[in-house]
C-alpha positions as CSV (number, residue, x, y, z in Angstrom):
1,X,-159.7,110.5,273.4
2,X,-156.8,111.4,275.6
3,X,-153.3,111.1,274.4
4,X,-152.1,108.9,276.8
5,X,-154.7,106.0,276.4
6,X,-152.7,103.3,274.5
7,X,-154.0,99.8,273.5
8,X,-152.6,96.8,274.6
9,X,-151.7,94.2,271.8
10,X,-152.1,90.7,274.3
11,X,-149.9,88.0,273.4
12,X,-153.3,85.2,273.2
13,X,-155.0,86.5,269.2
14,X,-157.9,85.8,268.1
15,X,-156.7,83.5,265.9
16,X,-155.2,81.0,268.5
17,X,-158.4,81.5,270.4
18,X,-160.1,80.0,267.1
19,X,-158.1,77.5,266.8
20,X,-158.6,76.7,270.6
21,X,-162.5,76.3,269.8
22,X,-162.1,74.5,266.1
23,X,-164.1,77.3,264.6
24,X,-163.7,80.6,263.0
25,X,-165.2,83.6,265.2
26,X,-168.0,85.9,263.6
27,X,-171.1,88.6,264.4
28,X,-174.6,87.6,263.0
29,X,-176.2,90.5,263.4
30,X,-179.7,90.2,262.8
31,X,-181.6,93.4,261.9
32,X,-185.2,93.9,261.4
33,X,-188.6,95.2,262.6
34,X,-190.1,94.5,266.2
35,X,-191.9,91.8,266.0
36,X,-190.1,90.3,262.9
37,X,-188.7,87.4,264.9
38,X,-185.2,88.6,265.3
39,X,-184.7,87.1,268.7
40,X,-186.5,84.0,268.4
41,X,-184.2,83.1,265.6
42,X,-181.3,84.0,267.7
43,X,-182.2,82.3,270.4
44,X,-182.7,78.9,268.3
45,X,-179.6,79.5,266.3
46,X,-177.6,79.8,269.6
47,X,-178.8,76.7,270.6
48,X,-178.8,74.9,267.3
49,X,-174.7,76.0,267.6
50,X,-174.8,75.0,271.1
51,X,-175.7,71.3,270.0
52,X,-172.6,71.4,267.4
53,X,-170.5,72.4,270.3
54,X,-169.8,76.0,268.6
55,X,-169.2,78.8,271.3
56,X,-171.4,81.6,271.2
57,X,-173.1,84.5,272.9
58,X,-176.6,86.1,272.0
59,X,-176.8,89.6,272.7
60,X,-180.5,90.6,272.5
61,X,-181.8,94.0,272.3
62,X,-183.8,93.8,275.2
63,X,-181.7,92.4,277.7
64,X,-178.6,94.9,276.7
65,X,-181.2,97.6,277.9
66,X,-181.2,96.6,281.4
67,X,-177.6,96.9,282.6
68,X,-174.9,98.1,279.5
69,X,-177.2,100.8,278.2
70,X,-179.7,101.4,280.8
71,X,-178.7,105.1,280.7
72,X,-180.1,105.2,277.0
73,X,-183.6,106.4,276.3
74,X,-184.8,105.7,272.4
75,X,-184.2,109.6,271.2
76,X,-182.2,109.0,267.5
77,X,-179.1,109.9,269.7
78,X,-179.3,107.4,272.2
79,X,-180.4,104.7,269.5
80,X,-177.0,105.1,267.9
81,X,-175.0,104.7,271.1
82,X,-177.3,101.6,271.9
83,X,-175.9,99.9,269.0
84,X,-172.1,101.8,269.1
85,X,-172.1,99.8,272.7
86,X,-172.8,96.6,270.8
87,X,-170.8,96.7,268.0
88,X,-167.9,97.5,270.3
89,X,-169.2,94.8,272.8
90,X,-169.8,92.1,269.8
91,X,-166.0,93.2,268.6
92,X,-164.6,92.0,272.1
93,X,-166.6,88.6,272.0
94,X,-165.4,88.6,268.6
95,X,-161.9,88.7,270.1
96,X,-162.5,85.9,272.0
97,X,-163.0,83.8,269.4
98,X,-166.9,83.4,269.7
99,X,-169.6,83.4,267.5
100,X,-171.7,86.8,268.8
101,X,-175.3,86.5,267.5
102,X,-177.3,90.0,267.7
103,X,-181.4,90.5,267.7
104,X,-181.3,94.5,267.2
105,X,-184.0,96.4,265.3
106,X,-181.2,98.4,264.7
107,X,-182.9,100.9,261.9
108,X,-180.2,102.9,260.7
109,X,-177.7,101.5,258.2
110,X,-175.1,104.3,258.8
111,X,-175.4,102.3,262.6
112,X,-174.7,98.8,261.4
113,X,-172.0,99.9,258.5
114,X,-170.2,101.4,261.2
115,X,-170.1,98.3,263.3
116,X,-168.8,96.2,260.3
117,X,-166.6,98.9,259.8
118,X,-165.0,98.1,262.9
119,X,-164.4,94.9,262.6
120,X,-161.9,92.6,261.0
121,X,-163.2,92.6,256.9
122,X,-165.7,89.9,256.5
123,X,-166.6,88.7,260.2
124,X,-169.5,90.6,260.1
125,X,-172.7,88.7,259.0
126,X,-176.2,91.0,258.2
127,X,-179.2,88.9,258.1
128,X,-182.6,91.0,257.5
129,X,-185.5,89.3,259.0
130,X,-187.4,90.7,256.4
131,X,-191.0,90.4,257.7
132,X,-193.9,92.2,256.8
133,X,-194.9,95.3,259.1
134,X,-198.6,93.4,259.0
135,X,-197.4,90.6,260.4
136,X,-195.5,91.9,262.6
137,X,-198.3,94.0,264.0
138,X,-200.6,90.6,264.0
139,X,-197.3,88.7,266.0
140,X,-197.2,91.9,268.9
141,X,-195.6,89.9,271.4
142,X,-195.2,92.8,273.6
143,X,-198.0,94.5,272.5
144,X,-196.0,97.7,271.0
145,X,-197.6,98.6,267.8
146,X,-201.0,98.7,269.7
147,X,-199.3,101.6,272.1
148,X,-197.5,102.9,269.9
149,X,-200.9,103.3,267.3
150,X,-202.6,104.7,270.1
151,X,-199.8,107.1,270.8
152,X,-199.2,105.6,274.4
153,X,-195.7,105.3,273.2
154,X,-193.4,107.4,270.9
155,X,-190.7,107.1,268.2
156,X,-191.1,103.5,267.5
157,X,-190.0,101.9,264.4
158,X,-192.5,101.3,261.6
159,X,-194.6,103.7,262.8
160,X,-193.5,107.2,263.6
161,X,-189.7,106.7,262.8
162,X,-188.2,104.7,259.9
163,X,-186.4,101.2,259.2
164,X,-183.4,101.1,256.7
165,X,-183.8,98.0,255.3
166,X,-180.6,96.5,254.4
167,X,-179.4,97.6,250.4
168,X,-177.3,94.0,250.6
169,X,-177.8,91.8,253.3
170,X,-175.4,88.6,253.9
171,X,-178.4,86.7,254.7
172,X,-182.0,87.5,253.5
173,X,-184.8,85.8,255.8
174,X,-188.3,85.6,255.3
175,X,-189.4,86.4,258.3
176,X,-193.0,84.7,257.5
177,X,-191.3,81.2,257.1
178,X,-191.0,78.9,260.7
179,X,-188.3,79.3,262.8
180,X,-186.3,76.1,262.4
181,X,-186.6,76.4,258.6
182,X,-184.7,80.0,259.4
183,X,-182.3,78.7,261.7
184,X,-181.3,76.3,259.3
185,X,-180.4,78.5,256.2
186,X,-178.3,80.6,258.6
187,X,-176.3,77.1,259.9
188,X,-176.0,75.9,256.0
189,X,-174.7,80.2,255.3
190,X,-172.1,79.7,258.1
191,X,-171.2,76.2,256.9
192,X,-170.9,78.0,253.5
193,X,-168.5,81.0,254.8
194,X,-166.2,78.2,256.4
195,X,-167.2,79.8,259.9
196,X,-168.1,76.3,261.2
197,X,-167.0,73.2,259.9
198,X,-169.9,70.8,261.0
């Protein structure tokens, strides 16, 4: 980094931005296989917050891949940089005082300790959806593991590259259990940490 980049210290913190939105800001990073149900989750925890009038933003694996990292292919290299770009990303809408929810295989757990590295001690929330690779193939929304067993496709987790499970998760889902039964143990956890007060 060049010398003469400086950062700005802005006179609205994070902390009155809280304040501002009656709750305490976080990342939920959920981690775990394709197919695991990662972004479904997300996507009903967001709106489960939504309801209880908690500001949030989902950043979801797929959809970061077509405009902040659409310059990123899936080599081991890129992989990290995919989730570096989040995890500086999630520390911005952090910032701002939201609730950042994540849906990132994100394999590596050098990748996702360096995220929580990076941000302020304890506003970083793992959650392994911890589902079966079986069921996950059975689930194949996108039809993946069938490419990827055929060898249509390349260095995909779970088959020809490995997932770090997490040694000590915040949050440990069963990815086989429904959605809403999910999405509830993840409101009562935040409840819990004091991040919302609901």
């Amino acid at each position: 980094m060049e010398n003469n980049i400086v950062w700005h210290t802005h006179p609205v913190t994070r902390i009155e931005r809280e304040r501002l939105n009656e709750h305490r800001a976080a990342v939920v990073w959920l981690t775990g296989l394709s197919g695991s149900g990662k972004s479904s989750i997300a996507g009903a925890l967001e709106q489960a917050l939504h309801h209880l009038n908690i500001h949030t933003y989902l950043l979801d694996g797929d959809n970061v891949r077509h405009g902040l990292c659409q310059d990123l292919s899936f080599s081991d290299r890129d992989r990290k940089e995919n989730i570096r770009r989040v995890g500086e990303v999630s520390g911005l809408m952090l910032d701002a005082g939201l609730v950042v929810i994540t849906a990132f295989i994100s394999p590596y757990r050098d990748d996702r300790d360096s995220v929580a590295l990076r941000l302020p001690a304890g506003q970083f929330i793992e959650v392994f959806v911890d589902t079966p690779i079986e069921v996950c193939e059975q689930r194949d929304p996108k039809g993946l593991y069938k490419k990827a067993r055929k060898g249509e496709i390349t260095q995909f987790t779970g088959v020809d590259l490995p997932y770090e499970a997490p040694l000590d998760p915040d949050v440990h889902l069963d990815g086989r259990q429904p959605v809403a039964a999910l999405v509830a143990e993840l409101i009562g956890y935040l409840k819990g940490r004091g991040i919302i007060k609901i």
